[in-house]
Structures are given as C-alpha cells and as structure tokens.
N, C-alpha and C positions, 0 to 999 in steps of 0.2 A: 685650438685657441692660439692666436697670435703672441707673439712675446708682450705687445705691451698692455695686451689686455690681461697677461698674467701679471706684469709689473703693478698695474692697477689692483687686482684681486691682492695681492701681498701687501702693500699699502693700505688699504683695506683691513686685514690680517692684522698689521703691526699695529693698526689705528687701535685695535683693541687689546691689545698685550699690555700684559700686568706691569710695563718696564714704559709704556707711553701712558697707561690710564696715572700711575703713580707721576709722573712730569707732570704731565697737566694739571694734579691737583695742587703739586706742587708750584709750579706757575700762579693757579690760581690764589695760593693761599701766598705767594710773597708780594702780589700784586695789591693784594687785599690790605700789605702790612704798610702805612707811611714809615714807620718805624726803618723798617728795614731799606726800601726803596731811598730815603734820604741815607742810608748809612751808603750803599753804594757809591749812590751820587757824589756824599763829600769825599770817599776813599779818589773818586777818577778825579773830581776837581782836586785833591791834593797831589795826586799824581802828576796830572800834566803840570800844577804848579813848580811840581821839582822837577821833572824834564826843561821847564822853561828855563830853570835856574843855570844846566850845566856850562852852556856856554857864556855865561855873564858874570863870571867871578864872584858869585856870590854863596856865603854860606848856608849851607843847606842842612847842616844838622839838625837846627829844629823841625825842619820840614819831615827831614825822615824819622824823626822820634813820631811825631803825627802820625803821621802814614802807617808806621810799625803799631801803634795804638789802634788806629782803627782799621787794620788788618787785623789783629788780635780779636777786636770786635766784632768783625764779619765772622772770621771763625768758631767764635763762641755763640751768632745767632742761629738758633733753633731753624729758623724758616729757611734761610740763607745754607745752610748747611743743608738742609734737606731739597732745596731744589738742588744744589751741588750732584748731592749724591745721588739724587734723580737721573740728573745728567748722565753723569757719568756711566750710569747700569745702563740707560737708553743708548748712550753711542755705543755702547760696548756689543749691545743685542745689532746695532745697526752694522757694524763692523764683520757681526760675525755671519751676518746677513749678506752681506756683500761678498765676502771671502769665499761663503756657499754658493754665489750666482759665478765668481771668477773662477772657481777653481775649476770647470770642463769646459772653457772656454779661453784658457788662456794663449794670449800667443806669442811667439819667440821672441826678444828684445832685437833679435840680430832682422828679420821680417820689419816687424817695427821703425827699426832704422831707417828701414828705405823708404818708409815716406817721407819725403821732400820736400814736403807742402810750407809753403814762407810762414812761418810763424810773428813775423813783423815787426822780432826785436833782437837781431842779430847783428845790427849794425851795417850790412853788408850793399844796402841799397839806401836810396831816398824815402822810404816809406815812412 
C-alpha cells in the first residue's frame, strides 16, 4: 500500500472517532443555534471595533467592558462551549496523530538546513 493511500485509510479512520463524530455534532448543533451564532458575531464586531480604536485617541473603556460581558457570555453558553471542547479533544487526537506518523521519520535539523530553496521572503533579491 502506498503512503498516501494509507494517509487516505486514516482519514477515513479519524472521520469516524468518537473526538470527530462528537465535533461534528457539535458544529452541527451551534449552527443550529441563532442565539449563539449572533453572540459570536457581535463579540468579533466588538473586537475589531476596539482594535480600530487604538490608534485614534479614543476611549475605549466602555468598549472593553462590552467585550469582557460578552466574553463572559460566550463562556457561559452551553453550545459554544461544547463545540470549544469539541475542538480542543479533536486537535489534541490530531496532534497526537501526527507526532505518531513524525516520530520514525524524523530528520536532522542540521540535513534540513541545507536546503536552500528561495523561500521568497528574505529580502535578499527582487522577488
């Protein structure tokens, strides 16, 4: 079997693990919620509203009592939390999924090094 038709089979694999079936419902049920879906929304509109603020001399204390309330709120809802913690157990299975493919395959940083290849943002030419 070829490596990436193993990578496929594992994909596969994780597509059904108790750490992606749990996301997904989780996904599905915040998608489900207007409730919640507006609560994010006005947390990022409040956000970049105070990043706008920094450099225009303007006070932004009430902005971040806002923000701090409805962070308070996101952490107190049920769904929001629960896709949260969804996450989090999923990257954590993905991570340790990847550290099990890296670790008989690693290779020396000093190796590494020598490849040369122009990365495009070294400053050192016109690119």
């Amino acid at each position: 079997m070829e490596p990436i038709d193993i990578a496929k089979k594992l994909g596969e694999t994780i597509s059904v693990s108790k750490e992606y079936i749990r996301l997904m419902q989780a996904e599905k049920s915040y998608k489900a919620n207007n409730e919640a879906i507006n609560l994010i929304k006005k947390f990022k509109k409040t956000q970049h509203i105070l990043e706008s603020t920094v450099n225009r001399n303007i006070d932004a204390t009430k902005i971040r009592k806002e923000l701090t309330a409805l962070f308070n709120e996101i952490q107190n809802n049920r769904l929001i939390k629960e896709l949260n913690d969804a996450l989090n157990e999923f990257l954590i299975l993905k991570q340790r999924v990847y550290e099990s493919i890296e670790e008989p395959i690693k290779i020396d940083k000093e190796i590494l090094s020598l490849n040369n290849r122009c990365k495009g943002n070294c400053g050192g030419c016109k690119k």
